[in-house]
N, C-alpha and C positions, 0 to 999 in steps of 0.2 A: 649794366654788366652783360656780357655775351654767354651767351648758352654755352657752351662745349659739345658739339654734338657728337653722337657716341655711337658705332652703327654693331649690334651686338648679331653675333654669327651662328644659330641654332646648328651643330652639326650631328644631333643626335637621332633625325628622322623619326618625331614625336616620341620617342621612350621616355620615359619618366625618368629623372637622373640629380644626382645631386649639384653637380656643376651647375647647371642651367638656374637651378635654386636660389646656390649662393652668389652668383654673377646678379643677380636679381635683387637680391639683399643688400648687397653692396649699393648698386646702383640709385635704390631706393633713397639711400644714405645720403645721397649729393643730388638729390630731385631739387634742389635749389641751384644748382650751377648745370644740369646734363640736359641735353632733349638727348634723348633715345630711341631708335627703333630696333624691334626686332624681327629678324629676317631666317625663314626658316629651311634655311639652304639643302637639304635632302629630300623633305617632304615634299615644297614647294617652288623648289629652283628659284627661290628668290634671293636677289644677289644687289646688296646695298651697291652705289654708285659712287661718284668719289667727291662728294659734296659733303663729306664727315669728316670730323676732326680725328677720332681713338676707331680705330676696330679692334674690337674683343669676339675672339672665336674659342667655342667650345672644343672638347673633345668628340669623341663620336661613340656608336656604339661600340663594344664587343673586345677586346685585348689589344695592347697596345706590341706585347710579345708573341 
């Protein structure tokens, strides 16, 4: 069976947050169908490439209003 690879999009700039959590939980859930990385795009400019199948992107810090 093929992986589903999954490139998960940190946009919170290391703050502790509930999103990041439950995307985590989740993913945890289907560790038998996902390879996963995660990539922690503020803190580290790190910017998955287009070799993945799902991009899931967090929120970020601070108000959306």
């Amino acid at each position: 069976m093929h992986s589903v690879r999954l490139a998960i999009l940190d946009m919170y700039d290391d703050t502790p947050n509930q999103g990041m959590r439950c995307i985590k939980d989740i993913v945890k859930r289907f560790g038998h169908v996902l390879d996963w990385q995660l990539f922690d795009v503020r803190g580290k400019a790190e910017v998955p490439g287009q070799e993945f199948d799902l991009y899931i992107s967090t929120g970020g810090p601070g108000s959306p209003h």
